[in-house]
N, C-alpha and C positions, 0 to 999 in steps of 0.2 A: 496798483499794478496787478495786485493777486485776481480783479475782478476780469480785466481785459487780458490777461492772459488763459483764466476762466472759457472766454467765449471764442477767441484765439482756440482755442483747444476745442472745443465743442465747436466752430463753423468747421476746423478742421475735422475733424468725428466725422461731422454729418457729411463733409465732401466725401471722408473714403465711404465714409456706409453708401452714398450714392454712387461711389464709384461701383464700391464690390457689387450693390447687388442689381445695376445698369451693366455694367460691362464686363467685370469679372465671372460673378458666378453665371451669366448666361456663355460667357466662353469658355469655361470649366467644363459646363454640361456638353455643351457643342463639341469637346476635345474631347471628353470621354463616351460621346453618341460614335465620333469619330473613330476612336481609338477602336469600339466595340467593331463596326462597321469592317475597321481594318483587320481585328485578328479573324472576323466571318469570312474578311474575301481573303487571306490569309489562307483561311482553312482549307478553302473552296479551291485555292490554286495549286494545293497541297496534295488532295484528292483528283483533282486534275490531272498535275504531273504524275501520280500516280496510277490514274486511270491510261493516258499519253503511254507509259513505260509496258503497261499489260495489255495497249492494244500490240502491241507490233510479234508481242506472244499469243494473241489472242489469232492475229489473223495469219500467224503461220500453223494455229494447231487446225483452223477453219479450212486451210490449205490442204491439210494431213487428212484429217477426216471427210474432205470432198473427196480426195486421190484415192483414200482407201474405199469409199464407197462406190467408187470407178471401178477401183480394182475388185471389189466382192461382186457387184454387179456382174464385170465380165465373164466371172466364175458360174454363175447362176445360169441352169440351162434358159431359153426364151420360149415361158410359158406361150407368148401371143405365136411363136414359131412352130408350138408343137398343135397349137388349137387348129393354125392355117394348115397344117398339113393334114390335119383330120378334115379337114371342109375338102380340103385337094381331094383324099383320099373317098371324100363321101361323092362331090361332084364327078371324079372319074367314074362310080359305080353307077352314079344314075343318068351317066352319058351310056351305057352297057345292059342299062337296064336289070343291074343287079340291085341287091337290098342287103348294104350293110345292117346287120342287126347286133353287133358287138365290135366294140373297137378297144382293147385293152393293151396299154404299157402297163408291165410289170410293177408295183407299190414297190417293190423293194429297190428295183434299178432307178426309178425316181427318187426316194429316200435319198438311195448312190450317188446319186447325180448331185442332189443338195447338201450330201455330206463329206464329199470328195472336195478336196482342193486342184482340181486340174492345171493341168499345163496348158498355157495359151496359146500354145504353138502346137498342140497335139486337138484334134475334133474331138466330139463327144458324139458318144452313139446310143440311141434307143431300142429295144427290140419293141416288136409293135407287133401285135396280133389281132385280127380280121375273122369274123365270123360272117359269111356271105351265101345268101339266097339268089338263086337266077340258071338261066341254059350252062353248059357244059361250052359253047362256044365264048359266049360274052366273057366268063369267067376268065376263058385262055387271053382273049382279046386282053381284061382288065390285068393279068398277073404282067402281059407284055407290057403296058403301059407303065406299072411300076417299076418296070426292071429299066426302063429306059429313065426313068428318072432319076432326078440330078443327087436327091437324097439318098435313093437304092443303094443299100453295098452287099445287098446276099439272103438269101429267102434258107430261114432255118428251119421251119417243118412247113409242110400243105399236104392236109387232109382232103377227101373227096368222101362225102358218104349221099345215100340217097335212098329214101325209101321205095317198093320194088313196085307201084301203080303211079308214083307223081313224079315222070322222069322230066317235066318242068322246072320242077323247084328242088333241086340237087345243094345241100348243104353242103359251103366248104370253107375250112378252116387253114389261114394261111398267115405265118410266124417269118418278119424278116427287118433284118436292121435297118437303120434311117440313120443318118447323116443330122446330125442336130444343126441347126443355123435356119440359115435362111433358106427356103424350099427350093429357089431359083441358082443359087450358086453349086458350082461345078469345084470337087477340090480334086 
């Protein structure tokens, strides 16, 4: 009996050894590929939800900082506004047959301009100074043309000088606010 219970015990061995390493330990590995797989997407929903919680702060600060770039923008005088009135102010001369030969806004009231935090409900104003070659008539013609424009608000100096043989080309020098904005609007 010691012999058949010998092989008894050894068929039985060899069924679990072919159990364990048929079906067990390949489900073992397969639970712990599994396992690993789970705590990866685990991790990932973890960073997820995380990510999900900092957008809804992310896209109110992308809110904030568009608003505020609205709002600094509006503040900033409009370089392309102040360029189009120098081309205005150049075409009106050479509709006159004058010769702008200087066109100067003060460095420091521009500084001003970008260093001011203005009121939106109050205009911004430039002083603009004009250095001009041509007759004594054209010139009247051209200051008229200015003073009826929409950006005019007030002529601060106009010089006349002219040397005493070239009474053609009479130099004059003429200092006066602008209306910052758009060239065409009436405030």
């Amino acid at each position: 009996m010691n012999k058949k219970a010998y092989i008894y015990f050894g068929v039985t061995l060899a069924f679990v050894l072919v159990w364990y390493f048929l079906f067990i330990a390949p489900m073992s590995k397969e639970k712990a590929e599994l396992n690993s797989r789970l705590e990866s997407a685990q991790s990932q929903l973890a960073d997820f939800s995380a990510t999900l919680a900092e957008l809804e702060n992310f896209l109110k600060l992308q809110e904030q900082l568009k608003n505020e770039r609205v709002s600094l923008d509006s503040r900033l005088y409009a370089k392309e506004d102040i360029i189009r009135l120098f081309d205005q102010l150049k075409d009106q001369a050479n509709q006159r047959n004058l010769a702008i030969t200087e066109i100067t806004p003060p460095v420091e009231e521009l500084i001003r301009l970008n260093e001011t935090v203005p009121d939106s409900t109050k205009p911004q104003f430039l002083t603009i100074g004009l250095r001009i070659e041509g007759a004594y008539t054209e010139f009247g013609r051209f200051v008229g043309d200015i003073e009826k424009a929409a950006y005019f608000r007030g002529i601060n100096r106009c010089q006349i000088s002219s040397g005493r043989k070239d009474f053609e080309k009479v130099a004059y020098s003429v200092t006066f606010k602008a209306l910052l904005g758009r060239s065409g609007e009436k405030s």
